[in-house]
Backbone bond lengths (Angstrom), bond angles and torsions (degrees), N, CA, C in turn:
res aa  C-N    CA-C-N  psi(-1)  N-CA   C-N-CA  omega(-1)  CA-C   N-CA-C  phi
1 X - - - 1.451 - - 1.525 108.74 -
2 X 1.167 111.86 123.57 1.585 118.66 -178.35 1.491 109.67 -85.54
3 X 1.708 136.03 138.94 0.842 153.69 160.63 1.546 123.05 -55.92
4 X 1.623 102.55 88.99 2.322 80.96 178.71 1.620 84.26 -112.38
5 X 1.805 55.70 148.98 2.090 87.83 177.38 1.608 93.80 -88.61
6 X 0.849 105.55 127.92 1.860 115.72 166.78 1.880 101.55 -129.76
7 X 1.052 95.39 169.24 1.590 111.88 166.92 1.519 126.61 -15.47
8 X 1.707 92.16 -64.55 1.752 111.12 -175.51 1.453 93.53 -62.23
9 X 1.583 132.71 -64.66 1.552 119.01 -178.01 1.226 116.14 -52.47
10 X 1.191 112.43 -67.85 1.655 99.40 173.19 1.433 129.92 -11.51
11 X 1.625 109.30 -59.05 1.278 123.55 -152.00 1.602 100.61 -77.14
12 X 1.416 118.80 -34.72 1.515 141.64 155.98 1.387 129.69 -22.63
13 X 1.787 100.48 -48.45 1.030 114.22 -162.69 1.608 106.62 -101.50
14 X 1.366 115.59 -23.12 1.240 147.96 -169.57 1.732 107.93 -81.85
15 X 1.108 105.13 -38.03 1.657 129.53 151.22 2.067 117.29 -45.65
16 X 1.595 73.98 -78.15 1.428 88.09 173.35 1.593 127.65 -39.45
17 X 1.137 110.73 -49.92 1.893 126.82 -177.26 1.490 94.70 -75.90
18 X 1.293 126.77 -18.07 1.462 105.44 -177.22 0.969 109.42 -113.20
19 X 1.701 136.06 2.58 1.340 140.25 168.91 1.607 89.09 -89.87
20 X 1.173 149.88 -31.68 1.658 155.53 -173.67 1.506 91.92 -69.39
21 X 1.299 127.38 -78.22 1.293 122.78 -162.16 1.515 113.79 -68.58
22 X 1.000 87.96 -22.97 2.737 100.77 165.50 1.782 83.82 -64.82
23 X 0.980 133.39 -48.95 1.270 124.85 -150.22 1.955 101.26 -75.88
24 X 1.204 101.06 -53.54 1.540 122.24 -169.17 1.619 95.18 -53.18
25 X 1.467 98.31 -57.99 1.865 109.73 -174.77 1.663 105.95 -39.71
26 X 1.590 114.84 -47.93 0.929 126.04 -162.87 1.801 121.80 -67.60
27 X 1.561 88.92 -38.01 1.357 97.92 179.22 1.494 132.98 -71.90
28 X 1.928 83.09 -36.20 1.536 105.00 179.68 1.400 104.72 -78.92
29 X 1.503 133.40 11.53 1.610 120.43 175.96 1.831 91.23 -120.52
30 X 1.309 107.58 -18.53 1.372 88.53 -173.02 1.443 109.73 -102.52
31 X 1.178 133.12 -24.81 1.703 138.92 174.57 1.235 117.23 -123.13
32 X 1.672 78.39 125.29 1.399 113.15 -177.28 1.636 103.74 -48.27
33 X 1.184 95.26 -74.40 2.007 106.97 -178.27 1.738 114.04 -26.30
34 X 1.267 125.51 -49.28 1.071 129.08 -162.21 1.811 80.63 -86.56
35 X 1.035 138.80 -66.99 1.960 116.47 -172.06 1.276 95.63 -28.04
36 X 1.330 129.37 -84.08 1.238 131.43 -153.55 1.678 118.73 -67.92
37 X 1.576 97.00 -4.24 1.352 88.13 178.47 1.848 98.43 -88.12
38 X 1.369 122.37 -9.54 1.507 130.33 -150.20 1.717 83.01 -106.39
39 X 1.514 125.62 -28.73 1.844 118.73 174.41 1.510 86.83 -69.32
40 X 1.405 118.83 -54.47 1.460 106.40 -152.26 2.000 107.57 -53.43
41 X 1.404 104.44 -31.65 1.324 115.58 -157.61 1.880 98.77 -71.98
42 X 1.170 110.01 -38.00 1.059 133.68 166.78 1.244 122.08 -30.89
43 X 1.690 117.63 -68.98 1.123 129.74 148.00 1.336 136.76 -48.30
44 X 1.434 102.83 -34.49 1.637 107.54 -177.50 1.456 110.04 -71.72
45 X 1.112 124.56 -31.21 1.768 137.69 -141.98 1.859 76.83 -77.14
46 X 1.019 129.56 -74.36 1.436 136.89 -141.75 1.800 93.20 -78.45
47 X 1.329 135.85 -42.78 1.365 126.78 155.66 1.398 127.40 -38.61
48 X 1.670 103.07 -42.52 1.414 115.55 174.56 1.547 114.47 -59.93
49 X 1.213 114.86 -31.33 1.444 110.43 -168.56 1.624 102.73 -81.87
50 X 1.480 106.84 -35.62 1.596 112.23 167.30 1.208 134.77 -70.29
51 X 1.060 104.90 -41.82 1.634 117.47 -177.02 1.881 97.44 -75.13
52 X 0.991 133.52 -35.32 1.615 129.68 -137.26 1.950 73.76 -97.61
53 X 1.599 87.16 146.63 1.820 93.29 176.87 1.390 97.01 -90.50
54 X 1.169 108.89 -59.08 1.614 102.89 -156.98 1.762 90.88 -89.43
55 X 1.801 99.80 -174.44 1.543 108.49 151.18 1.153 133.09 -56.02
56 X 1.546 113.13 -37.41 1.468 110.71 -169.28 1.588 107.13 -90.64
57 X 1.165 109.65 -13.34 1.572 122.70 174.77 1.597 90.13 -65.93
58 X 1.061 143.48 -73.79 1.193 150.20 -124.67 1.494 92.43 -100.87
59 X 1.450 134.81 -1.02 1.296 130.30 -162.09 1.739 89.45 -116.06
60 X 1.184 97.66 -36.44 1.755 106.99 177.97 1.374 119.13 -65.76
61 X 1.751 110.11 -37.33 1.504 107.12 176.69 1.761 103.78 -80.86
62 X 0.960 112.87 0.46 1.834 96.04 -168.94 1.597 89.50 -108.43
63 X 1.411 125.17 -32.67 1.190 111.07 169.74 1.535 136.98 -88.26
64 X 1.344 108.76 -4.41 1.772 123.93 145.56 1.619 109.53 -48.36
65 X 1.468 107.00 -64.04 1.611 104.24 176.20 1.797 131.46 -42.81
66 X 1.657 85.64 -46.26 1.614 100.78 -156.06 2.038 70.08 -75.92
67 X 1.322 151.47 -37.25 1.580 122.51 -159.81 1.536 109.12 -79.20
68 X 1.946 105.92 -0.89 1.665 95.61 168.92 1.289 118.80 -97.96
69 X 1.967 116.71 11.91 1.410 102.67 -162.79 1.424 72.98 -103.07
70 X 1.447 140.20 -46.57 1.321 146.59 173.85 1.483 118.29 -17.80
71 X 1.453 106.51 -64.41 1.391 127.04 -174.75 1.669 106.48 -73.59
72 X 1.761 120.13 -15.38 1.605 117.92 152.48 1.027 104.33 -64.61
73 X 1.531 126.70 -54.59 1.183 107.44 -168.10 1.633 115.92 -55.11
74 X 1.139 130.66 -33.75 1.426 123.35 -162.37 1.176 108.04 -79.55
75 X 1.617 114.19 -32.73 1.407 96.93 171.15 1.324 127.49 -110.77
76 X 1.055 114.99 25.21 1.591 127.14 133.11 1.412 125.57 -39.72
77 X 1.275 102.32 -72.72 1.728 133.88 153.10 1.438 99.71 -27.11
78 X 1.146 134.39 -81.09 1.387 136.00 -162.24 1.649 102.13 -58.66
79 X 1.135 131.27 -49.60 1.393 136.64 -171.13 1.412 115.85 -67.32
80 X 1.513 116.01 -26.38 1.321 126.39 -172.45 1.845 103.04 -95.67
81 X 1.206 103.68 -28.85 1.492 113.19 167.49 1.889 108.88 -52.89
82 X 1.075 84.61 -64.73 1.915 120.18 -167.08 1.398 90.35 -43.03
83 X 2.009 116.98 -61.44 1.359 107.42 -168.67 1.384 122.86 -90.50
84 X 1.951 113.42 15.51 1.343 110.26 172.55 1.323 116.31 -98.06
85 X 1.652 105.85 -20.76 1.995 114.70 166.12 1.713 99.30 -55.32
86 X 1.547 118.41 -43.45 1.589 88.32 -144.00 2.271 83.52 -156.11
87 X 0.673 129.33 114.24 1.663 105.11 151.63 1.118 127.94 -86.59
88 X 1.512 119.57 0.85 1.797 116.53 173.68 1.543 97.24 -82.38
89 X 1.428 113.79 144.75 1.392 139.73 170.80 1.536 93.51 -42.18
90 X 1.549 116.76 149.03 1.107 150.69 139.59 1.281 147.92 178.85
91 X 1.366 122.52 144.33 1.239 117.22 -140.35 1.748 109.57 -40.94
92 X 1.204 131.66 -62.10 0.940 157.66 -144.95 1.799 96.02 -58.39
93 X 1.634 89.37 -63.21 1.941 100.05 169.20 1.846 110.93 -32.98
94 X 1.386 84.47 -75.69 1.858 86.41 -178.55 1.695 105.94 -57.58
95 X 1.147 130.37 -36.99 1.421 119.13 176.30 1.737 104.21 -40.25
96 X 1.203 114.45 -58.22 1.435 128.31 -147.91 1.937 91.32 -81.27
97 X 1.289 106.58 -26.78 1.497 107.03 178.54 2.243 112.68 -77.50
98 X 1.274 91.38 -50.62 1.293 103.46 176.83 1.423 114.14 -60.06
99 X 1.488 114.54 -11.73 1.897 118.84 -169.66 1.690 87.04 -96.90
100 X 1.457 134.24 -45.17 0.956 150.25 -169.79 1.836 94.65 -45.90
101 X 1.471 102.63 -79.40 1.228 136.49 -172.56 1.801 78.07 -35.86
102 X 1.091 139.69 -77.29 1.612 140.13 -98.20 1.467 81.40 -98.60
103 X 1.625 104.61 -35.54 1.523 89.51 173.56 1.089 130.53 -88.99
104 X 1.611 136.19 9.96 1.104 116.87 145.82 1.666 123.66 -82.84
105 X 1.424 103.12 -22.07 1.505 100.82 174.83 1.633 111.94 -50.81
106 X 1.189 120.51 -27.15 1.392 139.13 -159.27 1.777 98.41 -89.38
107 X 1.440 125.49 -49.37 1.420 136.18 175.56 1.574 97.19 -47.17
108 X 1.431 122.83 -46.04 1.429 132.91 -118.04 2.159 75.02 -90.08
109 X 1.330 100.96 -72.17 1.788 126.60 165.97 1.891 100.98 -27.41
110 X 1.374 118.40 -62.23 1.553 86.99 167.45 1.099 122.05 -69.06
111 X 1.378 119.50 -40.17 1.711 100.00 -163.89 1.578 113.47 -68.83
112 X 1.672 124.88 -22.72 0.994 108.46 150.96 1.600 143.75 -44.70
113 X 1.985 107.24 -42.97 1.152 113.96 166.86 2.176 118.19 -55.41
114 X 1.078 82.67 -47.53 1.495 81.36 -174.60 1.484 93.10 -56.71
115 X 1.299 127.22 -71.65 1.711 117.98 -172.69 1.252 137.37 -49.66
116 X 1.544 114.15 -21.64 1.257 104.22 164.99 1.438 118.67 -81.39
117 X 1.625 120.93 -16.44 1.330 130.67 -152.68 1.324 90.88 -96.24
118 X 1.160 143.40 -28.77 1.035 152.30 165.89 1.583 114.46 -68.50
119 X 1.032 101.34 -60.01 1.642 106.61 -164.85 1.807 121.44 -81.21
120 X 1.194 96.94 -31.60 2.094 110.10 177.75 1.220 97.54 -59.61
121 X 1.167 136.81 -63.35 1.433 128.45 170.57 1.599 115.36 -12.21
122 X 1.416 101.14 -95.08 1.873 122.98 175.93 1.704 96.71 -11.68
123 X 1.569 87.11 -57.71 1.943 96.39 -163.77 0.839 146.13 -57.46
124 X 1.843 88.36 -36.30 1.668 116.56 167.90 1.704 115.42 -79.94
125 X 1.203 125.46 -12.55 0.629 114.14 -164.42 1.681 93.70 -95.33
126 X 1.849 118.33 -49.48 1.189 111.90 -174.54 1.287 119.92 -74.03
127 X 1.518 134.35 -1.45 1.192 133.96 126.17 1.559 124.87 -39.71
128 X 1.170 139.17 -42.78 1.404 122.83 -171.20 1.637 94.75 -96.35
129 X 1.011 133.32 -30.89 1.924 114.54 151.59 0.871 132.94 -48.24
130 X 1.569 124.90 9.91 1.462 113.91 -165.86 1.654 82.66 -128.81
């Protein structure tokens, strides 16, 4: 079965990208973490293309990054959920905040693994040529 784009999809999809970038706008004015996670990304993207030997090396370090700006987003999402049910403390709130949190601490731990495992190599090696 072939896919036609008509009007109604269009208009769908056209929806979609502008409820995404409401979302992005939102995050990027309200959390701190995700700016600096978007300088860090910044920086990384153009190392990645240097540092990474092969393609898939270099496809692995940019996509380690992009699953910690992802995983802000979600728990962004979760926190903004959390504080529109209720803003008085309870356990359950911070449960759902601290799981949020744990998984980006957890995003943060691979993309390091992938980058160093990837990258010490290159380093070590063009360190002992020099």
């Amino acid at each position: 079965m072939r896919y036609k784009i008509n009007s109604t999809n269009s208009h769908h999809l056209t929806r979609a990208l502008f409820y995404s970038f409401h979302g992005l706008r939102y995050v990027w004015r309200h959390e701190y973490a995700f700016r600096l996670e978007v300088y860090g990304f910044c920086i990384a993207l153009p190392l990645a293309l240097w540092l990474g030997g092969t393609p898939i090396e270099k496809l692995m370090l940019i996509i380690s990054y992009g699953g910690v700006l992802i995983v802000e987003l979600l728990n962004t999402a979760i926190e903004v959920v959390v504080d529109r049910i209720d803003t008085d403390e309870h356990a359950l709130s911070k449960a759902a905040k601290d799981v949020g949190s744990a998984a980006v601490f957890l995003s943060l731990v691979a993309m390091a693994t992938v980058w160093l495992t990837i990258t010490v190599p290159y380093i070590l090696q063009w360190v002992r040529s020099q």
